[in-house]
ROTIVEX-217537 format. One record per residue: residue in one letter; x, z, y of N, C-alpha, C in turn. Coordinates in steps of 0.05 Angstrom, whole numbers, padded with zeros to 5 digits, always signed. Layout:
<pts>
aXZYXZYXZY ...
</pts>
This chain:
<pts>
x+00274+00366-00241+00299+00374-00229+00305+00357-00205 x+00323+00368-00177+00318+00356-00159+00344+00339-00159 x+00346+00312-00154+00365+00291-00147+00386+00299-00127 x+00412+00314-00126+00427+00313-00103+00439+00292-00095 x+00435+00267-00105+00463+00252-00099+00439+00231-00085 x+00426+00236-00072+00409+00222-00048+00432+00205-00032 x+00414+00186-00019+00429+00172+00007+00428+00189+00029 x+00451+00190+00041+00457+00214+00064+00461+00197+00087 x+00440+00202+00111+00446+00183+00137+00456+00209+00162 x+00477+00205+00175+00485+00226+00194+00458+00231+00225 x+00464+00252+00226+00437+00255+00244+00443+00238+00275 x+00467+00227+00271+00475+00221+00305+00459+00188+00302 x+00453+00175+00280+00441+00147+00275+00407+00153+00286 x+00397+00168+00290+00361+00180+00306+00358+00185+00333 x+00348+00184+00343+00336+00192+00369+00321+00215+00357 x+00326+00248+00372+00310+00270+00373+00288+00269+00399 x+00260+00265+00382+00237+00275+00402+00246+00294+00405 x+00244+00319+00414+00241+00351+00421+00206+00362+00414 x+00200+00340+00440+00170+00350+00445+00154+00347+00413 x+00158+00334+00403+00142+00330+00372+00154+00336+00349 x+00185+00335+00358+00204+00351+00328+00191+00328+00311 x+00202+00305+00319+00210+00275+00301+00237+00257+00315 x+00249+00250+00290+00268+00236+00296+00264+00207+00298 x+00275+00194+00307+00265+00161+00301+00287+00151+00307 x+00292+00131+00287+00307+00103+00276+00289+00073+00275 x+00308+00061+00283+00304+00030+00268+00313+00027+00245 x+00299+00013+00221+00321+00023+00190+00343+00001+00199 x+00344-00021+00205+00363-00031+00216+00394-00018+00231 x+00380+00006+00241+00408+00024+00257+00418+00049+00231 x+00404+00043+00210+00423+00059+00188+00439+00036+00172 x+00442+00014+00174+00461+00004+00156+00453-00020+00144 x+00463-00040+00139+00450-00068+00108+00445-00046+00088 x+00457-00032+00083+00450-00023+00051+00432+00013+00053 x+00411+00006+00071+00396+00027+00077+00372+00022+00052 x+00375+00046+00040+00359+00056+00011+00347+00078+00007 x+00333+00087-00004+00321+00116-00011+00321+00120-00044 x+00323+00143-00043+00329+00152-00069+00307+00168-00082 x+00309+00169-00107+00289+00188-00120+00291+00214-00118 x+00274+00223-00112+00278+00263-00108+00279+00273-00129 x+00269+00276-00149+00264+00281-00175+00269+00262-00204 x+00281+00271-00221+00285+00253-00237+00265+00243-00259 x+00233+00265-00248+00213+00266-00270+00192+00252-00250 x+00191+00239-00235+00177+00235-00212+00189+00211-00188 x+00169+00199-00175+00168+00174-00164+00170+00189-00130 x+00175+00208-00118+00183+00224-00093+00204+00203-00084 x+00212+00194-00067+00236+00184-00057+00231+00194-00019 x+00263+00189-00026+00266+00207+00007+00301+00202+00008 x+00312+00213+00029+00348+00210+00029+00340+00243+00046 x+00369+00251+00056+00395+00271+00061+00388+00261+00093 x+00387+00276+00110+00400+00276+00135+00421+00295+00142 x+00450+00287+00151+00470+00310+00156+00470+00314+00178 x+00466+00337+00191+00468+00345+00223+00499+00344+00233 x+00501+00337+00252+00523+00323+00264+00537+00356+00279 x+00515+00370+00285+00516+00396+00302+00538+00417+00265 x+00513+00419+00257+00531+00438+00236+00533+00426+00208 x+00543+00407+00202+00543+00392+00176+00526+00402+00152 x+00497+00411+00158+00475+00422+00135+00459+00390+00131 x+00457+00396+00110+00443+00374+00096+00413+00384+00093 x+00386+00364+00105+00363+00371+00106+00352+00342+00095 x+00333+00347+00069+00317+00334+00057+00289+00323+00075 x+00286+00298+00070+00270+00288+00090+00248+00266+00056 x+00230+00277+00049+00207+00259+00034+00187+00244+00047 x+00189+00214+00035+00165+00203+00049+00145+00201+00039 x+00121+00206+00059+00090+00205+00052+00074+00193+00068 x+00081+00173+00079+00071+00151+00096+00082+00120+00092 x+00072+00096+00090+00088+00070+00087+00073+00057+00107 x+00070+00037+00122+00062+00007+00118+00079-00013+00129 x+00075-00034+00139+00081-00051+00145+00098-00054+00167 x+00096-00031+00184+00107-00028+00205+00132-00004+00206 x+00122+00024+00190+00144+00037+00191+00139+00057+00168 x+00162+00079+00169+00159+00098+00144+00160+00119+00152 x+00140+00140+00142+00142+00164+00153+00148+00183+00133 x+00171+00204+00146+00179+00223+00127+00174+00254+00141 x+00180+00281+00121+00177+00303+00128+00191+00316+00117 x+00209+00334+00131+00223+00369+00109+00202+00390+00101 x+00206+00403+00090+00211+00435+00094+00190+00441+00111 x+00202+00453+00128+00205+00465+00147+00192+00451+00180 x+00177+00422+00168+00162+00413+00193+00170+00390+00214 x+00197+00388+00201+00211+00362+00220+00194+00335+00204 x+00202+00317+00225+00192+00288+00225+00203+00273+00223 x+00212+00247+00210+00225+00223+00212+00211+00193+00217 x+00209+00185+00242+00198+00150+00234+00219+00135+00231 x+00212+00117+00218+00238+00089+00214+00216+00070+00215 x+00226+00048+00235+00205+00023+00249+00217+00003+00229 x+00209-00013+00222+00212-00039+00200+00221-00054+00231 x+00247-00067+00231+00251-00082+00260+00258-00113+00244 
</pts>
């Protein structure tokens, strides 16, 4: 079953590529208490909420990329998220 009560970061905290349909952050420019949550309560998925600033919809962002340097996430629907470890 899926986790709603994710961490929700507002979409105005990213920079929108266009050209690549990725957003990018410093995790530093979401907050001290920037966290990710479990997607599932049967399962190790973690990801947060992005709220669009344009029409207040909430879009799920899962990560499937780590290292050292940054984190990469994906929706649905094909969007992108990096967050740079600063």
């Amino acid at each position: 079953m899926k986790n709603w009560a994710l961490p929700e970061y507002p979409s105005t905290l990213f920079h929108f590529a266009k050209h690549t349909q990725t957003f990018v952050a410093e995790i530093s420019d979401l907050g001290p208490g920037f966290k990710l949550g479990r997607i599932f309560d049967d399962a190790c998925d973690e990801g947060f909420f992005m709220r669009s600033a344009k029409t207040g919809a909430l879009k799920l962002f899962t990560l499937y990329d780590i290292d050292e340097e940054q984190m990469r996430f994906s929706s649905d629907d094909g969007l992108q998220v990096v967050l740079f470890n600063d």
